[in-house]
N, C-alpha and C positions, 0 to 999 in steps of 0.2 A: 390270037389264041395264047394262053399263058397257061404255063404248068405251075401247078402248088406242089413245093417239097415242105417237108417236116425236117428240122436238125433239133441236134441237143449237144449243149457243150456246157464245160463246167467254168461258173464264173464267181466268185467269193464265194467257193468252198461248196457251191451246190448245185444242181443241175440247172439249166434254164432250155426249156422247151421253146422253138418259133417255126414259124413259118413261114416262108418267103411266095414271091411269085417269080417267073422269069418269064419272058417270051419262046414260044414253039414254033417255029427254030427259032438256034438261038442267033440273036444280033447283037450288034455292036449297041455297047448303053446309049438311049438317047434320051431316055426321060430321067429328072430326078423321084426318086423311088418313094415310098408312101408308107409312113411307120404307123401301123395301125395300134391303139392305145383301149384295149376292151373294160369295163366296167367290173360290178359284184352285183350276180356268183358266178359270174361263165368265164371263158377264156377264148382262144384265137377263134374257136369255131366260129365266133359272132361275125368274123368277115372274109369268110370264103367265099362270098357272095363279088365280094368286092376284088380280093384278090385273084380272082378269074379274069378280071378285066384289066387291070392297071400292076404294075411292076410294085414290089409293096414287100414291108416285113412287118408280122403281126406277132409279138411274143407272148407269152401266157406267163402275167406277170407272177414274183415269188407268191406263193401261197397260192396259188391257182391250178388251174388244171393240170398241165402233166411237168410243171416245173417243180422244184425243190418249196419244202414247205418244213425247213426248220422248225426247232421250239424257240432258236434265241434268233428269226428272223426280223428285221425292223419292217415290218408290215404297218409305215405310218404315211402321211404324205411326204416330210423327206425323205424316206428310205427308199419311197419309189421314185420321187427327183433325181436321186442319187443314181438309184439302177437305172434309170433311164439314160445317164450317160454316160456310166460304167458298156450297159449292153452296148449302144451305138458305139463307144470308143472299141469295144471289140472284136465288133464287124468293120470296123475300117470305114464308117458310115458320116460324113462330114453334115450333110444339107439332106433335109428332109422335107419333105409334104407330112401334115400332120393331120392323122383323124382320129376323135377320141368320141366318146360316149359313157355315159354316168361317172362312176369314177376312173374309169379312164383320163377325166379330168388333171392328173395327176401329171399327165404330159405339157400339161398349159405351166404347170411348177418348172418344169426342164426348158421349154420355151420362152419363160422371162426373162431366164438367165442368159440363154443363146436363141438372142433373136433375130441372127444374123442368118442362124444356118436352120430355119423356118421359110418354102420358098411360097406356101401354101397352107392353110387350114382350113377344116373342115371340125365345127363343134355340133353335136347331136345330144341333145337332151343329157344334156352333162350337170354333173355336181356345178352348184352354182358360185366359184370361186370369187371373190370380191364382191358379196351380194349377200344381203341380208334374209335367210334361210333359215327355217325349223324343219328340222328332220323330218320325214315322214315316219308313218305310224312304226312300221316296222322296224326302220332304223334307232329310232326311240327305244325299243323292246328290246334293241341288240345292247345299247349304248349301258345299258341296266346289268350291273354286277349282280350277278347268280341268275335271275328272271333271264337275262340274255341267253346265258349257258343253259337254261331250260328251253328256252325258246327255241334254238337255235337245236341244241338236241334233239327236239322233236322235229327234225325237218325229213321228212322221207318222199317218195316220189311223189305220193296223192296230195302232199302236203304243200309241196312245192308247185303240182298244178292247182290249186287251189290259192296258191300267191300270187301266183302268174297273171291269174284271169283279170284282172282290171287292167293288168297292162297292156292289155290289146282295146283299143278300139271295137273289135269285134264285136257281135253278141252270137249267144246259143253254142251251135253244136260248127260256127264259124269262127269260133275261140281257139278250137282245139285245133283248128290248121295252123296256128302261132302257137299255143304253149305247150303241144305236146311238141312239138319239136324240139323245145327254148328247152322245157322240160329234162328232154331223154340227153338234152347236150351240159345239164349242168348236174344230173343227178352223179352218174360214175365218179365226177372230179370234187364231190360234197363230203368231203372225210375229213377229220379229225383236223387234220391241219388244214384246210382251207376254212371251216368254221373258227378257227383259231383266229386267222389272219384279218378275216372277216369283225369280229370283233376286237380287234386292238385297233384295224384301221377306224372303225366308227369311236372308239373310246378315244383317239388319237385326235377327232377332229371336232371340238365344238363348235358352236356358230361361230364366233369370234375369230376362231384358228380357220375359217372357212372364208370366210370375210375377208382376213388378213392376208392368204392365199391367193388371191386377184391385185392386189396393192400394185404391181406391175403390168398387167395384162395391156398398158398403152405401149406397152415396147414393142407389143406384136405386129410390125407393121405391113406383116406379109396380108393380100388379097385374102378375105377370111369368111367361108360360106356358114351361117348357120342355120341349121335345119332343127326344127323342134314339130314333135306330135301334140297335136292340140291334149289330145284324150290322157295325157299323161300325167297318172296319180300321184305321182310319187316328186314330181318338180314340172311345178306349173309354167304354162308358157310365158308370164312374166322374166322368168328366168331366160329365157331365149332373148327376150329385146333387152335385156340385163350384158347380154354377153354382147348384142350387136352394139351395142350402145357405150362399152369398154373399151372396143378391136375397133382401131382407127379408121381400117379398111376392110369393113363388113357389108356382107348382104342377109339382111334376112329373110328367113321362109319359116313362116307356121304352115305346120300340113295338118287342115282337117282331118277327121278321122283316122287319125293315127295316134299309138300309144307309146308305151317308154322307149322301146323297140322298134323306132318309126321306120324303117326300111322291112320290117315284119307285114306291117301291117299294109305298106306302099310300098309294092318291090320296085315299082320307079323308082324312087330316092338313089337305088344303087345306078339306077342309068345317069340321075343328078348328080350325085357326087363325082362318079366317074368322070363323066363330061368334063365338070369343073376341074381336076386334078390334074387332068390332061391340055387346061386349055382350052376347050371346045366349045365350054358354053358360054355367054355375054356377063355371067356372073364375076365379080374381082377386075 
């Protein structure tokens, strides 16, 4: 049993929201702990799932949900390299287990550089780093001076489930058990400065700057699970044997019927992952 707390401290000048796990009671550390690295538009909520079961810190990176969302934030891929080891240097946080998801990707940037204190990874339907990628439709539409800012302004809840729905697997009225949730967790934190962040990070990273971003990924030589949902529109499962085919020491898994959000759509994957992080399964 593990208890999830929420903290907030201030780190270059602005807030940063996370959330950890610990064991109930509490014991002596014996696991190394699990930096959870969420995607665009959501934030920590993405893995409360997971931090229920394995000892873990999940932050809600700048420009996200309950963290700081300056106007002069670097909302680029280095700027989240950067916070990624700015944060961990100031939890006192040496070696991690790593899980990321879309552009959560951005922790595979902090990972090339210290591939030492990587003891674990876990990639899930992530921006495809070192791999030749055309945005999808809507990141296209973001990446577009003024049309973006219109875009992007028009986004309100109906609009938002209405984006959502191809990313499930699902069909019908068994949609709405994945995005009205995904939904009601990304609409409150979709304000001004998170759509801000939102498009300088997609204006920040052309294919090339995307491509160039994996240059490293053989350094990774920690046991490295990748999980990808077949049904996922937005980076096809090519991209998943892109990344096992990188990571020196990979396993891959396509999961049928599942979409961007493949642990939405397969709440197993969180018993998979888990497993793995822990050692438990024959994966790594």
């Amino acid at each position: 049993m593990f208890v999830v707390r929420d903290h907030t401290a201030e780190l270059d000048g602005q807030p940063v929201f996370w959330r950890d796990s610990r064991p109930d009671p509490p014991v002596a550390p014996t696991s190394t702990p699990t930096l959870f690295v969420h995607g665009v538009p959501t934030s920590s909520d993405d893995w409360l799932p997971f931090l229920e079961r394995v000892p873990g810190i999940a932050p809600d990176l700048p420009g996200f949900g309950r963290s700081g969302k300056r106007g002069d934030g670097d909302f680029t891929m280095p700027g989240y390299d950067r916070f990624i080891e700015r944060y961990l240097d100031m939890l006192g946080v040496e070696r991690v287990n790593l899980v990321v998801h879309d552009w959560g990707a951005v922790g595979l940037l902090w990972a090339q550089r210290f591939p030492e204190r990587v003891e674990r990874l876990v990639v899930m339907n992530a921006v495809p780093l070192g791999q030749d990628y055309r945005w999808h439709w809507i990141a296209r539409m973001w990446r577009r001076p003024v049309l973006g800012e219109l875009f992007m302004g028009s986004s309100y809840e109906w609009s938002i489930r209405l984006l959502l729905r191809p990313a499930t697997a699902r069909k019908g009225s068994a949609a709405k058990t994945v995005t009205g949730p995904l939904a009601a967790s990304i609409v409150p934190y979709l304000d001004q400065g998170t759509q801000r962040a939102i498009l300088r990070l997609y204006r920040s990273a052309p294919s090339a700057a995307v491509r160039a971003a994996g240059a490293d990924l053989g350094r990774i030589t920690a046991p490295a699970l990748v999980l990808w949902g077949e049904a996922d529109p937005y980076i096809g499962a090519d991209h998943g044997a892109g990344f096992a085919a990188a990571l020196p020491d990979a396993t891959l898994r396509t999961i049928p019927d599942a979409g961007h959000w493949v642990w939405l759509d397969r709440p197993e994957v969180v018993d998979e992952v888990c497993a793995f992080l822990t050692g438990d399964s024959g994966s790594g």
